[in-house]
N, C-alpha and C positions, 0 to 999 in steps of 0.2 A: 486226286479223288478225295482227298482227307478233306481238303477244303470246300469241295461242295457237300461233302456227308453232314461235314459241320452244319453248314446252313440249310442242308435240304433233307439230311436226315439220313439213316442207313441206305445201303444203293438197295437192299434186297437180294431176292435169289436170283440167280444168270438165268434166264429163259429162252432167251434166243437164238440156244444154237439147235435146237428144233422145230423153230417157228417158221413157217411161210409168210415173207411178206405179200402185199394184195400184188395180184395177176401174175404171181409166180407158184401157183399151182400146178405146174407140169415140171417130168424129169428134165435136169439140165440139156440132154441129149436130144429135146424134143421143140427146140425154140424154132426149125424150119418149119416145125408141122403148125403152130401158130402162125407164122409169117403164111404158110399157104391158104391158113382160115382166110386169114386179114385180108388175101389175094380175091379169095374168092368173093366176099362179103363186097372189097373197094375195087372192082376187078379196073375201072378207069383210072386208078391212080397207080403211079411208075413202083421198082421193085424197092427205088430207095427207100419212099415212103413206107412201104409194106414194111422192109427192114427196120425201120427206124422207131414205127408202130411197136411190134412185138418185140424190138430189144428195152424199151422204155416203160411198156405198160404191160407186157406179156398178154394174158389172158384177159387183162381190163379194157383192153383194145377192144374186143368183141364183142365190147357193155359201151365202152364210150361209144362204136360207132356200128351198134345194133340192130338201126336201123338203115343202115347202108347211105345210099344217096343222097335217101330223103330228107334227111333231119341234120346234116353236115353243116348247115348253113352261110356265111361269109369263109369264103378263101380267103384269108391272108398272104399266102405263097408261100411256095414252099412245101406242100402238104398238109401245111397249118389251116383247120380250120373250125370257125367260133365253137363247134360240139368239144374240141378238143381244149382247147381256151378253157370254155365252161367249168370245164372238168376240171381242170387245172387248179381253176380258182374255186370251186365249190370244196376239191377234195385232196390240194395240195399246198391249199392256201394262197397260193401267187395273189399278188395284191399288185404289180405293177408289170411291166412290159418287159422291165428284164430281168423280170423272175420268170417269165412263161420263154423268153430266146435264151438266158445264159446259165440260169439256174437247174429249172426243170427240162433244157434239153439245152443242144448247142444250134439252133439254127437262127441265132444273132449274127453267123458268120454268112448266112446264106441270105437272110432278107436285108433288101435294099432299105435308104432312109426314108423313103416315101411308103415302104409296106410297114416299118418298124413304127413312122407316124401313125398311120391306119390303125398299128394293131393298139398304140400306145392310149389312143384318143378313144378306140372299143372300151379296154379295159375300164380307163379313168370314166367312162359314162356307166358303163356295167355296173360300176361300185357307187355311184350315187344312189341308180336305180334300188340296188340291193339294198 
């Protein structure tokens, strides 16, 4: 720590150990009852997905994928798909394909090379366009 105080300055006051990070607005004891939102909101996608939903974005689930069905857009497999991408990248920064499978979640272990191309050639067009 000395050495980056040197170059970046005093760290300041500790603040984080009453802070909420984003979609972690509910008691720890309450992560099923998210996962049953998630259920209800995606009721055609499996319980992995649900779980996997509310342990990674908690309560952001419910915003990324708000609009249910209809605005999900490209499957990637897996339960990945382009709303959650989007999100990724507008609000977690991911800038390449295995920031969105190895970084920001682990289902690099789950899509194939043909889905991991798909999502990989999404991205790199997503960020021209941007």
């Amino acid at each position: 720590m000395k050495f980056v105080e040197k170059a970046l300055g005093s760290k300041g006051v500790a603040w984080t150990i009453n802070s909420v990070l984003p979609g972690g607005d509910f008691p720890c004891d309450q992560l099923g009852m998210i996962e049953k939102k998630i259920a209800l909101l995606l009721p055609d996608l499996d319980a992995f997905t649900w779980r996997r939903l509310a342990r990674s974005y908690g309560t952001e689930a419910l915003i990324i994928f708000a609009n249910g069905k209809a605005d999900r857009g490209k499957d990637f497999g897996h339960g990945l798909y382009e709303v959650e991408v989007k999100w990724l990248m507008e609000k977690e920064w991911a800038k390449t394909c295995e920031d969105v499978l190895w970084r920001r979640s682990k289902l690099g272990l789950l899509l194939n090379k043909q889905e991991t191309d798909v999502l990989a050639t999404y991205i790199k067009d997503k960020r021209k366009i941007d």
